[in-house]
Structures are given as structure tokens and as C-alpha cells.
C-alpha positions in Angstrom: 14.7 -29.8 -8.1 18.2 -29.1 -6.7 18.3 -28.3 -2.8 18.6 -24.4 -1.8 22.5 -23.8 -1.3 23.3 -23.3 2.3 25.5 -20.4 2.0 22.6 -18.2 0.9 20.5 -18.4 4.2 21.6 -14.7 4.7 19.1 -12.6 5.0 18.7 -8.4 5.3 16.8 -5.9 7.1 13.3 -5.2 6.8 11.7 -3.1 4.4 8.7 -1.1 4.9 7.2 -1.9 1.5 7.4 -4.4 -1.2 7.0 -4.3 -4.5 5.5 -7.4 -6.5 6.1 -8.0 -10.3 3.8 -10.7 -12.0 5.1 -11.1 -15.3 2.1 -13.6 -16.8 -0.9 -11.1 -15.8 1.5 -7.8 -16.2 0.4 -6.9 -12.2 2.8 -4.5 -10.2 1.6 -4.3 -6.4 3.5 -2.5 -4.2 2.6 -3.7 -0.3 3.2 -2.6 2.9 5.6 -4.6 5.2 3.5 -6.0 8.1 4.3 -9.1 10.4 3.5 -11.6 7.8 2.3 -11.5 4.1 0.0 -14.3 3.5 -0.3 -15.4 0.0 -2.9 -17.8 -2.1 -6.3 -17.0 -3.4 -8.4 -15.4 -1.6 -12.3 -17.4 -0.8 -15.3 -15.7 1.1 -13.6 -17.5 4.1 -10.1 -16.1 3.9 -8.2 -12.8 3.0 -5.3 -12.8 2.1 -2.6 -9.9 1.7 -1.3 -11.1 -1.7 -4.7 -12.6 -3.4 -3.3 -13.8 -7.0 -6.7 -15.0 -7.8 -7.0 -12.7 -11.0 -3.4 -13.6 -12.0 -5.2 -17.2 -13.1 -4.0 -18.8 -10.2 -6.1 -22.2 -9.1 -5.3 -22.5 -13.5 -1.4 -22.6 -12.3 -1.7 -24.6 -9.3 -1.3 -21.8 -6.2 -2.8 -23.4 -3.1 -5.3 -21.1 -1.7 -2.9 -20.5 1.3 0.6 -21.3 -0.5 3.0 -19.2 1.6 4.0 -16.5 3.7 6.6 -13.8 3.6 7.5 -12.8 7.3 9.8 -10.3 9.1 12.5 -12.0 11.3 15.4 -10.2 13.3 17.5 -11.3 10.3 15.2 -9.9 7.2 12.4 -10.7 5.3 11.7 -14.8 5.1 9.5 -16.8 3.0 7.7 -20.3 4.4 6.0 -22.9 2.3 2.5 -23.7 3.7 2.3 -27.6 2.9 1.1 -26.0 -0.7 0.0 -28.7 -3.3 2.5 -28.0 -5.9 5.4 -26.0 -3.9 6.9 -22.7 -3.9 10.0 -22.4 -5.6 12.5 -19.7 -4.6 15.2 -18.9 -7.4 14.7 -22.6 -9.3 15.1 -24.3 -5.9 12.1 -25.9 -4.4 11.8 -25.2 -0.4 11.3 -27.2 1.9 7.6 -27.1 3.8 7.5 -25.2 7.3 11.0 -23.9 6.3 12.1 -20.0 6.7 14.2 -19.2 3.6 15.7 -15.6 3.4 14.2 -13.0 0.7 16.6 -10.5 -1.1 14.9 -7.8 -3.6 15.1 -9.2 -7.3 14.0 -13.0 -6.0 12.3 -14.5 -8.5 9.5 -16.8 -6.9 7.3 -19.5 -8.5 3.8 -20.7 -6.4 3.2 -23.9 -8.5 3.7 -22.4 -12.2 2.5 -18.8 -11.1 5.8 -16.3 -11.4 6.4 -13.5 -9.4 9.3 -11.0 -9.1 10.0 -9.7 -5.5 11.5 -6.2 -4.8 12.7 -4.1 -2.0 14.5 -1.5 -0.7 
């Protein structure tokens, strides 16, 4: 996997609400913007905002907490949490423990499990 290309560590402001396309499961979830979006599957030990357990996910490698999508002073950012297989942000495969900037039509991969990001 190529690196993430410096110049696009720009990020916007923060949306009130996301909007999440899963194109495998035909899903659209619309969320509310908190603090921090965790995302995985979902066990009877941990919640998670964005549980993609139905969407077949342990089948296409999503670590049961994967990521994050956070608000920063700069926009919306999303972090690899050590997952298994990684989190892929527009073909480019991030860097663990790394804030990488979110802009509405990112197309993100947890392992082999596609998702479509939107926001205003």
C-alpha cells in the first residue's frame, strides 16, 4: 500500500451528523457527530457507535474496535486502533495511532469491509 500523500492532511469543520454508505450490505446510517465515533463490532462487553456486526464484519476482517472518527479543532479525523488487518483511507493504508483528516465522499475500508463517508 502506497503512504497517505502529505499534502492532504487538511482537514474541515465539524459536522453535526454523518451519513454512512455500506455498499456490501446496502446499509445507509446517518449519525450524530459526538466527541468520538468508535467503530468495530459490538460484544456484550462493548458498544460501539458504528457496530458493523450485521454488515458480515468478523467474515471481512474488522477488529472489534478497528477505529475512531474524532472531532479536532481542524475537522473531523479518523485513527487506526492497532486493528488486525488495517483501516484503509482512500487506497492508502494509515498508519496506527495516527489522526488522518476526513472529507465527505471518503471511501474507507476496515480490513475488506467498505464504507462511504458523507457530510455536510
Amino acid at each position: 500500500p502506497r503512504p497517505l500523500p502529505q499534502d492532504t492532511l487538511q482537514a474541515v469543520a465539524n459536522p453535526t451528523k454523518i451519513t454512512i454508505v455500506i455498499p456490501g450490505s446496502r446499509r445507509r446510517l446517518q449519525l450524530d457527530m459526538t466527541d468520538e465515533i468508535r467503530i468495530g463490532r459490538s460484544t456484550l462487553d462493548t458498544a460501539l457507535e458504528l457496530d458493523l456486526t450485521e454488515d458480515h464484519a468478523a467474515e471481512l476482517g474488522v477488529s472489534r474496535i478497528h477505529a475512531v472518527i474524532k472531532t479536532t479543532d481542524n475537522g473531523l479525523v479518523l485513527i487506526d486502533l492497532d486493528s488486525t488487518n488495517g483501516t484503509y483511507l482512500n487506497t492508502y493504508l494509515i498508519p496506527p495511532q495516527q489522526p488522518y483528516p476526513l472529507h465527505s465522499g471518503d471511501e474507507i475500508r476496515f480490513g475488506d469491509l467498505l464504507i462511504h463517508l458523507f457530510f455536510d
